[in-house]
N, C-alpha and C positions, 0 to 999 in steps of 0.2 A: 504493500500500500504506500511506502514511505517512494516508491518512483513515481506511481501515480499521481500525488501529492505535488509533487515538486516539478510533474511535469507541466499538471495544471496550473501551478504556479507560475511557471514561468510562460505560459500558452497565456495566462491571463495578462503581467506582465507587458507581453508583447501586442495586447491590444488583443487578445482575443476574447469573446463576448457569444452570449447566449443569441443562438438563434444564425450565429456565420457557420457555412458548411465550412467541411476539413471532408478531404478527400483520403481515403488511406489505399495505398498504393504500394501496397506490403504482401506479402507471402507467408504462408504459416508459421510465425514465429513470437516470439516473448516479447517485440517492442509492439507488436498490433494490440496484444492485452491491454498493455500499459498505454495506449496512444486512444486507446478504446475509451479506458474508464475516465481518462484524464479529458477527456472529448464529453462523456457525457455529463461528466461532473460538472462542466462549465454551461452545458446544454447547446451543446453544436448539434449543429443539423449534419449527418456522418453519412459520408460517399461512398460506399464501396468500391472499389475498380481493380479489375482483373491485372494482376501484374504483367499477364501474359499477353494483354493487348496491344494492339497495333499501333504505332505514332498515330496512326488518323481518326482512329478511335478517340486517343486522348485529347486531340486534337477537340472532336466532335462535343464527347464528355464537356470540355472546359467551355463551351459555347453554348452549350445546351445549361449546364448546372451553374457555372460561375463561380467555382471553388472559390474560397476567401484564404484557404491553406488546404497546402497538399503535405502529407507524410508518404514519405518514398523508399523503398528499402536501396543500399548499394544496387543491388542489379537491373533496377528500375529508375536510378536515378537519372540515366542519359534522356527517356524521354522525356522527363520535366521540361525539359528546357527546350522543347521545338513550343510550349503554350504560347500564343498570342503576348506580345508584352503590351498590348492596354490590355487583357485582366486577367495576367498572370496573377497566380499566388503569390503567397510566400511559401517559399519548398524546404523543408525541413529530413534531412538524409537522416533515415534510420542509422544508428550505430554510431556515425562520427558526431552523434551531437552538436550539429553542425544547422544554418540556412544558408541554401545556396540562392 
């Protein structure tokens, strides 16, 4: 609980706020939990997306939903960055603790 906390913290911190999507863009692992609870704790509206999808799909997703934050694992983080930059996220890399 003590990651969740602190992620929320700092998710909040960064302007994040009840009712903005976050897109999770992750694969079966231990920071989707922890991106999950800290997501709903603050009351985001939460995106599912297939890690295995296509650039044009993400493409699509980002125009269709309007992520406000995307969480991305290392092997999904390349297609972050083909999103539109008028309304790009803010992208946040699983693992390196890191926004790119």
């Amino acid at each position: 609980m003590r990651n969740v906390d602190g992620l929320a913290t700092a998710c909040y911190k960064a302007g994040a706020k009840k009712g903005n999507k976050i897109g999770f863009l992750l694969g079966n692992q231990p920071d989707y939990l922890i991106a999950y609870y800290a997501a709903i704790k603050l009351g985001m509206i939460i995106i599912l997306i297939n890690p295995l999808c296509m650039v044009r799909e993400m493409r699509e997703i980002q125009e269709d939903v309007q992520l406000k934050y995307l969480v991305a694992g290392n092997e999904s983080a390349n297609k972050s960055g083909v999103l539109s930059a008028t309304s790009r996220p803010r992208i946040y890399v699983s693992g390196d603790n890191k926004e790119i």
